[in-house]
mmCIF file of the N, C-alpha and C atoms, coordinates in Angstrom:
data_MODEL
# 
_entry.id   MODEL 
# 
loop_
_atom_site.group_PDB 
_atom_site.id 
_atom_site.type_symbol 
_atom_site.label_atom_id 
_atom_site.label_alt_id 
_atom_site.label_comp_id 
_atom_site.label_asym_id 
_atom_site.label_entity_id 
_atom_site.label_seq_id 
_atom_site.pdbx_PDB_ins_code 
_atom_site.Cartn_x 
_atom_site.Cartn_y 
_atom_site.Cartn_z 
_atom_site.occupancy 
_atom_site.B_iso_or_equiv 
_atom_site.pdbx_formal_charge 
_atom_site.auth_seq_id 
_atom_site.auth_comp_id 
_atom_site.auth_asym_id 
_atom_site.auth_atom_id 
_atom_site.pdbx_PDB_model_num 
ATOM 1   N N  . UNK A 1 1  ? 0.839   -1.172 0.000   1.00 0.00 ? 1  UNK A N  1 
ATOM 2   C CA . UNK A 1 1  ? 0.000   0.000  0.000   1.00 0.00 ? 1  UNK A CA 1 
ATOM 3   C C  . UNK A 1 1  ? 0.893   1.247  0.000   1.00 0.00 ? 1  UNK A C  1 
ATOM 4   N N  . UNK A 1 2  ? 1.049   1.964  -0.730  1.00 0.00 ? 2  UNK A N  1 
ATOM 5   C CA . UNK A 1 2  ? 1.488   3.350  -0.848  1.00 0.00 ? 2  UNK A CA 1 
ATOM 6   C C  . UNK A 1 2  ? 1.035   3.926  -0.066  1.00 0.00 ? 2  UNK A C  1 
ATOM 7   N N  . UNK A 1 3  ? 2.177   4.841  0.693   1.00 0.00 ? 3  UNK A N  1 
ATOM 8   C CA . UNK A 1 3  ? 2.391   5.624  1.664   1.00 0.00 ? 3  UNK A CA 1 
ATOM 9   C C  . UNK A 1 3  ? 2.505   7.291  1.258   1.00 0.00 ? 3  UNK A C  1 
ATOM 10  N N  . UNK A 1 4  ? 1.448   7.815  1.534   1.00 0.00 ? 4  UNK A N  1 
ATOM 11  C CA . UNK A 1 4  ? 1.280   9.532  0.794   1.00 0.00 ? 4  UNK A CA 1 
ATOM 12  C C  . UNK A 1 4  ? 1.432   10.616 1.877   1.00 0.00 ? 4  UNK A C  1 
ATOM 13  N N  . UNK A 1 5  ? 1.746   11.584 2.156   1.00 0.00 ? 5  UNK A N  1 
ATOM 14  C CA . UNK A 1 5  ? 2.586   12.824 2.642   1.00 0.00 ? 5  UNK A CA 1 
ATOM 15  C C  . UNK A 1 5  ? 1.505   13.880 2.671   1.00 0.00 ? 5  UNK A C  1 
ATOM 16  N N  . UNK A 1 6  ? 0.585   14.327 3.377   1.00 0.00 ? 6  UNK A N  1 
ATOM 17  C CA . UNK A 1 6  ? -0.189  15.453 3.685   1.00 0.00 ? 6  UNK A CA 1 
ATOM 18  C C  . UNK A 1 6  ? 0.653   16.582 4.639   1.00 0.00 ? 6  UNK A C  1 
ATOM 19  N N  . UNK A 1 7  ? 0.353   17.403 4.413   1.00 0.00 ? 7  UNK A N  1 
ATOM 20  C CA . UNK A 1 7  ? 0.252   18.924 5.068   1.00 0.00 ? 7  UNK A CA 1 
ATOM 21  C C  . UNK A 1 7  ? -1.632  19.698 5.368   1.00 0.00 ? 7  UNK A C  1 
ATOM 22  N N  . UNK A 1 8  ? -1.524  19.521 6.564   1.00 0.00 ? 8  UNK A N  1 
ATOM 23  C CA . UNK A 1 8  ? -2.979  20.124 7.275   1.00 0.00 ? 8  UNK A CA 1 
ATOM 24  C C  . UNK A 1 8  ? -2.634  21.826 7.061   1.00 0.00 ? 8  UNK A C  1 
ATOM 25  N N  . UNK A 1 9  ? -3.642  22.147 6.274   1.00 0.00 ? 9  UNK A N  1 
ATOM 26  C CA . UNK A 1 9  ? -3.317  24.013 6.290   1.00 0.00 ? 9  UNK A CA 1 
ATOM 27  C C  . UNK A 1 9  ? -4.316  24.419 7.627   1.00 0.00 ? 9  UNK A C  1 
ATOM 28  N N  . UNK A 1 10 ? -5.046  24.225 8.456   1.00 0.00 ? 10 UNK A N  1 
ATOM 29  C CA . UNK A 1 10 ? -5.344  24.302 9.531   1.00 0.00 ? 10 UNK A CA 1 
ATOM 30  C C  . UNK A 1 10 ? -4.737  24.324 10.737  1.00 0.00 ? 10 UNK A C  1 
ATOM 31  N N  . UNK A 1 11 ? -4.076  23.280 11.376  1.00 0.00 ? 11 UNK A N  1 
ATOM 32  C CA . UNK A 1 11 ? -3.125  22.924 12.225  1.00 0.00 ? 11 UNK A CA 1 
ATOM 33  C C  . UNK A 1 11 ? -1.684  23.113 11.918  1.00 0.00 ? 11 UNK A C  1 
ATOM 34  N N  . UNK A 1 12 ? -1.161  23.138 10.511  1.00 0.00 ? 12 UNK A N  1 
ATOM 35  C CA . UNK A 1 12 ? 0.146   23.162 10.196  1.00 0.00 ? 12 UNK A CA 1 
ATOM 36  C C  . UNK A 1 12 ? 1.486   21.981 10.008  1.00 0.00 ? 12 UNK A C  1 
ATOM 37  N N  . UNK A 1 13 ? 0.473   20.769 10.923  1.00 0.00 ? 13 UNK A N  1 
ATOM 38  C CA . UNK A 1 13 ? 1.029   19.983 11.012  1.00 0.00 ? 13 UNK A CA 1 
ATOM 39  C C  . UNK A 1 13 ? 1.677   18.661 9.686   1.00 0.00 ? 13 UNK A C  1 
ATOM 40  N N  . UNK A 1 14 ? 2.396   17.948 9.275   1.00 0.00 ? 14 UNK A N  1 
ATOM 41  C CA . UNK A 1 14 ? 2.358   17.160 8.408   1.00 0.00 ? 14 UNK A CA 1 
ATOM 42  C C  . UNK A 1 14 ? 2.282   15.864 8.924   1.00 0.00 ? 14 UNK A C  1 
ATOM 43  N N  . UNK A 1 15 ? 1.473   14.415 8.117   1.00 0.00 ? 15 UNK A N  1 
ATOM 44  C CA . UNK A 1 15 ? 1.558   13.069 8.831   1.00 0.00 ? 15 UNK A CA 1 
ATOM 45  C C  . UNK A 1 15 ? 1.616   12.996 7.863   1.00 0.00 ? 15 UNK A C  1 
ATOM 46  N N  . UNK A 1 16 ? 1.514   11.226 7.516   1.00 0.00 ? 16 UNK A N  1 
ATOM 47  C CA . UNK A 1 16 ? 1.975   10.380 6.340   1.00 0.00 ? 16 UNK A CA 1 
ATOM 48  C C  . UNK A 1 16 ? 0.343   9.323  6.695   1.00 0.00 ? 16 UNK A C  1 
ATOM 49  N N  . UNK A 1 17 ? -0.113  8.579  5.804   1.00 0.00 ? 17 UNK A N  1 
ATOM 50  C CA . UNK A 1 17 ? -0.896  7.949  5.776   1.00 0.00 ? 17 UNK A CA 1 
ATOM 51  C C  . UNK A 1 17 ? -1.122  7.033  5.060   1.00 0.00 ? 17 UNK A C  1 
ATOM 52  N N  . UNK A 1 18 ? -0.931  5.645  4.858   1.00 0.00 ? 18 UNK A N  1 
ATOM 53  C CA . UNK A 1 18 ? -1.011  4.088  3.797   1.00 0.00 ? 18 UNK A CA 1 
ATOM 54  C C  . UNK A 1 18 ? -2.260  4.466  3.508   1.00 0.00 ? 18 UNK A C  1 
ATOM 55  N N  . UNK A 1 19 ? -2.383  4.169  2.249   1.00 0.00 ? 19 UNK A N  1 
ATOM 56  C CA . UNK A 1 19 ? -3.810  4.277  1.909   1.00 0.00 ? 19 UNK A CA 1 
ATOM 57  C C  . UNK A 1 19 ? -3.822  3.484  0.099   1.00 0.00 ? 19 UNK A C  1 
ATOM 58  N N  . UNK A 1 20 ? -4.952  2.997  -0.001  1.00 0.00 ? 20 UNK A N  1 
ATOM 59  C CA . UNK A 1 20 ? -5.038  2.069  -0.952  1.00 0.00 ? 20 UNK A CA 1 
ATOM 60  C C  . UNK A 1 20 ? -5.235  2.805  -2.269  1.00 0.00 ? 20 UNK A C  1 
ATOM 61  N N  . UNK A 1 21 ? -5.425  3.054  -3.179  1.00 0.00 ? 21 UNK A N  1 
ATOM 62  C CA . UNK A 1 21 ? -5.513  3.714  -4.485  1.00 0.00 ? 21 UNK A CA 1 
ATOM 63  C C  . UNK A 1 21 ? -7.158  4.355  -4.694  1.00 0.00 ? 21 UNK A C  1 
ATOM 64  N N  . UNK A 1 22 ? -7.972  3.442  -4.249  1.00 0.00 ? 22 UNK A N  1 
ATOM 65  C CA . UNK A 1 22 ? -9.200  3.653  -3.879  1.00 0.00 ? 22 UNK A CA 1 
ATOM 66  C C  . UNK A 1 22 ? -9.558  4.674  -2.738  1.00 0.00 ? 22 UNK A C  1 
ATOM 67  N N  . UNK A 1 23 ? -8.809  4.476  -1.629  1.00 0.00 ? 23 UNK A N  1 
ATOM 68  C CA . UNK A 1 23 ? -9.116  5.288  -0.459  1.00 0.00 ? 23 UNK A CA 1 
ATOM 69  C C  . UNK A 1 23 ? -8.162  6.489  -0.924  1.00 0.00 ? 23 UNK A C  1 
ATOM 70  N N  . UNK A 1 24 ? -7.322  6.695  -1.644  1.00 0.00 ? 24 UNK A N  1 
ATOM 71  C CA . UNK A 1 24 ? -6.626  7.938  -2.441  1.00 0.00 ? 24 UNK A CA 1 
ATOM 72  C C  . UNK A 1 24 ? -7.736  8.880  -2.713  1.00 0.00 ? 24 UNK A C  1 
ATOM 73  N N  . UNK A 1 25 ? -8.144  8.609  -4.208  1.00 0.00 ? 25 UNK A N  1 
ATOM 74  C CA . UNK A 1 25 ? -8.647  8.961  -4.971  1.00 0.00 ? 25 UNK A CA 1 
ATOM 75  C C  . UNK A 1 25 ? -9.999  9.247  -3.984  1.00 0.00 ? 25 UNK A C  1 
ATOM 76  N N  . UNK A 1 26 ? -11.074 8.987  -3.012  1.00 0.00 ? 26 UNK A N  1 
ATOM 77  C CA . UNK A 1 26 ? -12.012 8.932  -2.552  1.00 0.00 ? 26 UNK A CA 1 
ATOM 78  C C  . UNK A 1 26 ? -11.902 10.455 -1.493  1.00 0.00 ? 26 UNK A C  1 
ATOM 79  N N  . UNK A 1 27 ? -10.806 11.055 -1.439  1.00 0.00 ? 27 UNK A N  1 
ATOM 80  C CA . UNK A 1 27 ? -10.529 11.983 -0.724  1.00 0.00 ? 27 UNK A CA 1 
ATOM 81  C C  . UNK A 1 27 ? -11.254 12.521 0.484   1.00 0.00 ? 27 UNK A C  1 
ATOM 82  N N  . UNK A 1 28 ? -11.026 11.518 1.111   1.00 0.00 ? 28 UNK A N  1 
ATOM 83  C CA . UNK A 1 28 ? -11.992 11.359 2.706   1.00 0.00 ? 28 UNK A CA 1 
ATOM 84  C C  . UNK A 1 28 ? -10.373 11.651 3.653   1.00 0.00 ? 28 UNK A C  1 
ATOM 85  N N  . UNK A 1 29 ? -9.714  11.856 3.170   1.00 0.00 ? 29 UNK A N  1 
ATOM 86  C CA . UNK A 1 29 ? -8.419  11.488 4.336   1.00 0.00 ? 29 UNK A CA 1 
ATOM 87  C C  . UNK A 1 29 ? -8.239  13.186 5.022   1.00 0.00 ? 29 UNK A C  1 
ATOM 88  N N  . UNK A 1 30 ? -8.736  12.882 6.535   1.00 0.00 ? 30 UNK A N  1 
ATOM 89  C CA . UNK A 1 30 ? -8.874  14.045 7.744   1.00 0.00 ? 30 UNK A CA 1 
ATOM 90  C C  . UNK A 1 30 ? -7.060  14.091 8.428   1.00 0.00 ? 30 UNK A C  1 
ATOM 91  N N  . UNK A 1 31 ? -6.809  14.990 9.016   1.00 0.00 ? 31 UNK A N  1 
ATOM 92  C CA . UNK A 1 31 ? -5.912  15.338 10.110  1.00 0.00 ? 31 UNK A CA 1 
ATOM 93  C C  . UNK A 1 31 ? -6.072  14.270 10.841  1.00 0.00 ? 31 UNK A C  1 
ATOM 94  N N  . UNK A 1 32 ? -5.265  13.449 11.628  1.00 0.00 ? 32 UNK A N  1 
ATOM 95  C CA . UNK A 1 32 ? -5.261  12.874 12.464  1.00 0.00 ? 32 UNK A CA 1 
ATOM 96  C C  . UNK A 1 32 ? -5.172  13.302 14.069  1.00 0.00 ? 32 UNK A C  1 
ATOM 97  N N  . UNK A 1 33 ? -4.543  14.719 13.909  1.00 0.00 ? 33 UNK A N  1 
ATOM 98  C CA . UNK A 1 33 ? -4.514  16.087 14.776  1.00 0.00 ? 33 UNK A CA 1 
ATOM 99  C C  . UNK A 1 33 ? -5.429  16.762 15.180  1.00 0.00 ? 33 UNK A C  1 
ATOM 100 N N  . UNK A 1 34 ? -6.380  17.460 14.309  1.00 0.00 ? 34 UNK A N  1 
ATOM 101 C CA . UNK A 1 34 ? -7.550  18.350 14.492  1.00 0.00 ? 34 UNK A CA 1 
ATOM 102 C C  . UNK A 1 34 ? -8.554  17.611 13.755  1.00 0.00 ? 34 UNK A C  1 
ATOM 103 N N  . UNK A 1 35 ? -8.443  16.852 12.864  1.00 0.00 ? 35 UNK A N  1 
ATOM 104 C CA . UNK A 1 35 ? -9.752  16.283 11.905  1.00 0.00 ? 35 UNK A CA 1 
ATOM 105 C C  . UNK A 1 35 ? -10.087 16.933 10.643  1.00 0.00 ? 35 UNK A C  1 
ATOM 106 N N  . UNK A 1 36 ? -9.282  18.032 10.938  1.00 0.00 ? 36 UNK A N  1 
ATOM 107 C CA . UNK A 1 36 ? -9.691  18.965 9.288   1.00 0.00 ? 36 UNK A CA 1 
ATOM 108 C C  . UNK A 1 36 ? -9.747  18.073 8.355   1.00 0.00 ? 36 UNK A C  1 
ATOM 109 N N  . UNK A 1 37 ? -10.293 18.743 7.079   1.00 0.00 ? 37 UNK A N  1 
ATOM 110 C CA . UNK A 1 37 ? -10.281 17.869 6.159   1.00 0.00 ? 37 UNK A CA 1 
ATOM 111 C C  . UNK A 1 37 ? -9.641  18.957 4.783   1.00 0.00 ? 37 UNK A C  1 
ATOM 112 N N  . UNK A 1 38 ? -9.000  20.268 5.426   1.00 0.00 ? 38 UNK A N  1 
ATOM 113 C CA . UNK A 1 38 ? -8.198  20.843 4.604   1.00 0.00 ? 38 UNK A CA 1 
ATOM 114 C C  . UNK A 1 38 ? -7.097  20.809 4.728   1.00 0.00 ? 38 UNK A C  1 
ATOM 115 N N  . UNK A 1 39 ? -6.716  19.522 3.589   1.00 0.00 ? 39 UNK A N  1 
ATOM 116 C CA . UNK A 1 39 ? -4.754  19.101 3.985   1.00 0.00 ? 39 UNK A CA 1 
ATOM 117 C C  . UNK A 1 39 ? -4.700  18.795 2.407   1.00 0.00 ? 39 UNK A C  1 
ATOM 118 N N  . UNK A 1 40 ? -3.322  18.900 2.208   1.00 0.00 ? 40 UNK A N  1 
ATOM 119 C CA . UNK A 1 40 ? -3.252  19.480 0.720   1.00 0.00 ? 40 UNK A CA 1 
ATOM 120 C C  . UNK A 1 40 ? -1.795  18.038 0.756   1.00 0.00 ? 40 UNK A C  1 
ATOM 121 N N  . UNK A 1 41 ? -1.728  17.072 -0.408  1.00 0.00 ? 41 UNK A N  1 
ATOM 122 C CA . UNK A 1 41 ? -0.924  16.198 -0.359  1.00 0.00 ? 41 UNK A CA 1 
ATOM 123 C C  . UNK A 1 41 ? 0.346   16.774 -0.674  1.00 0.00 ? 41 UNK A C  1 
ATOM 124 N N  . UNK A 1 42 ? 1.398   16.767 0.130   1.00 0.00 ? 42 UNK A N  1 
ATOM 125 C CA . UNK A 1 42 ? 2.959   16.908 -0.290  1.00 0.00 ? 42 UNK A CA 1 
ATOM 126 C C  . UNK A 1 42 ? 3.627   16.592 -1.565  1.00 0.00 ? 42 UNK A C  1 
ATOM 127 N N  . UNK A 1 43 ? 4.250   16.764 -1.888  1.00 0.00 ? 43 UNK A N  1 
ATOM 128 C CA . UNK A 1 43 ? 5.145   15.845 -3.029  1.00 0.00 ? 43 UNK A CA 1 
ATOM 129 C C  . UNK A 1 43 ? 6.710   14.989 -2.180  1.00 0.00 ? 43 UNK A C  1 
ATOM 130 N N  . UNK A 1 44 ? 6.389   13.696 -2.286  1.00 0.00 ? 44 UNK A N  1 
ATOM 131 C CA . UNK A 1 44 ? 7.251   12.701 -2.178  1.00 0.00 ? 44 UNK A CA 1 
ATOM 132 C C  . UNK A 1 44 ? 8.164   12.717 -2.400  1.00 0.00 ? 44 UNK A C  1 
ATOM 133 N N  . UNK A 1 45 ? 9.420   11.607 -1.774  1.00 0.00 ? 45 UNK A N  1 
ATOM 134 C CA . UNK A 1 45 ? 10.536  11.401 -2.925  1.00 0.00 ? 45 UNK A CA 1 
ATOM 135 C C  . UNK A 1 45 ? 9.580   10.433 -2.999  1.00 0.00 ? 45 UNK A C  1 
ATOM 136 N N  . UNK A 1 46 ? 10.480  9.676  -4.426  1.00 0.00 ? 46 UNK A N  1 
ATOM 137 C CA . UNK A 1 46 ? 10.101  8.040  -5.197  1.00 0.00 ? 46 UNK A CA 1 
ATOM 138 C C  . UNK A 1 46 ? 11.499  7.529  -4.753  1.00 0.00 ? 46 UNK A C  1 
ATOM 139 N N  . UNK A 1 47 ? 11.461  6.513  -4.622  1.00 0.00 ? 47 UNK A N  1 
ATOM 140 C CA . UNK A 1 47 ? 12.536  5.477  -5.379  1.00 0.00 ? 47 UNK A CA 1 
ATOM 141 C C  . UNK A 1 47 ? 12.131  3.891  -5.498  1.00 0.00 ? 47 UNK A C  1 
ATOM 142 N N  . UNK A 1 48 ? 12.797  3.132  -6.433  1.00 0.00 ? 48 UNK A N  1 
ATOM 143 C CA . UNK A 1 48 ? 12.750  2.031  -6.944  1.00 0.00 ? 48 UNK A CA 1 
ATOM 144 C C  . UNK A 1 48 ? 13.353  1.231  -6.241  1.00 0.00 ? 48 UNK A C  1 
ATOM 145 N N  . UNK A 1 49 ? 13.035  0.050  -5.708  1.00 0.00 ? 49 UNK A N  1 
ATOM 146 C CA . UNK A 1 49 ? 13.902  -1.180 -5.219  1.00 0.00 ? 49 UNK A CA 1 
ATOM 147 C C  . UNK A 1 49 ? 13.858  -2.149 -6.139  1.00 0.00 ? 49 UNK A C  1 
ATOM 148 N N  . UNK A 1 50 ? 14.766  -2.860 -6.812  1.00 0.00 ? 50 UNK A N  1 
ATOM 149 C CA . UNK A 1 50 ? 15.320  -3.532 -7.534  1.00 0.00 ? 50 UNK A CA 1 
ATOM 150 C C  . UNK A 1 50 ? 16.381  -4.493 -6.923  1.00 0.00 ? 50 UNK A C  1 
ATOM 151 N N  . UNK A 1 51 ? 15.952  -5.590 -7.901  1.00 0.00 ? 51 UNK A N  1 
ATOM 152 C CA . UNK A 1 51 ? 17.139  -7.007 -7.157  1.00 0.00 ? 51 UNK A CA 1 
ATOM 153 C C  . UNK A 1 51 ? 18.450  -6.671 -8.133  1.00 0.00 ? 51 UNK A C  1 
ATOM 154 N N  . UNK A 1 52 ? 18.441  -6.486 -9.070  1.00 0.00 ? 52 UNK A N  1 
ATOM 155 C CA . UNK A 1 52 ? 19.943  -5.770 -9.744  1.00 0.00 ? 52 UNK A CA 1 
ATOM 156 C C  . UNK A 1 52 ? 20.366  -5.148 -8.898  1.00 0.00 ? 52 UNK A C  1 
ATOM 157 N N  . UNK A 1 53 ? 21.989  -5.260 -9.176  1.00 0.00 ? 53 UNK A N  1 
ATOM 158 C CA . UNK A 1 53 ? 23.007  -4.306 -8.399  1.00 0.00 ? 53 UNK A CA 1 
ATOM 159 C C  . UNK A 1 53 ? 23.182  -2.994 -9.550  1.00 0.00 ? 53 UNK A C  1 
ATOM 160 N N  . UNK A 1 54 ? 23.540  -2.433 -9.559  1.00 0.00 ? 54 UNK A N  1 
ATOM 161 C CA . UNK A 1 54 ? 24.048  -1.127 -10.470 1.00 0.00 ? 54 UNK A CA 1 
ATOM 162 C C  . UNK A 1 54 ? 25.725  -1.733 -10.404 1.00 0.00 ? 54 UNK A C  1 
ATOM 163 N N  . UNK A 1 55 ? 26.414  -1.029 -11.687 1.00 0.00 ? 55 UNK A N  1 
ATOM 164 C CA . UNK A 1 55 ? 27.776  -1.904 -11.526 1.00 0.00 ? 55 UNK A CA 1 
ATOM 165 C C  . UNK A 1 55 ? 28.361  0.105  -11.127 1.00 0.00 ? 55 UNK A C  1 
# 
């Protein structure tokens, strides 16, 4: 399950939250802090895990 990066513009605070692609897109996801429901998603890093080594 992908792990996504909010910022609460209410409280100020940032959490992280697993959430399924479905529960993404369904944009129900509150503060875990105050409950707001005005939190604006971060931008991530990415990276790839791979069984190759890089030479």
């Amino acid at each position: 399950m992908p792990v996504y990066d909010y910022h609460c513009t209410d409280c100020h605070k940032t959490f992280e939250q697993a959430l399924t692609l479905h529960q993404h897109d369904s944009n129900r996801v509150r503060c875990p802090h105050c409950g707001s429901k005005n939190i604006e998603q971060e931008a991530a890093a990415f990276y790839a895990v791979t069984s190759k080594k890089s030479a």
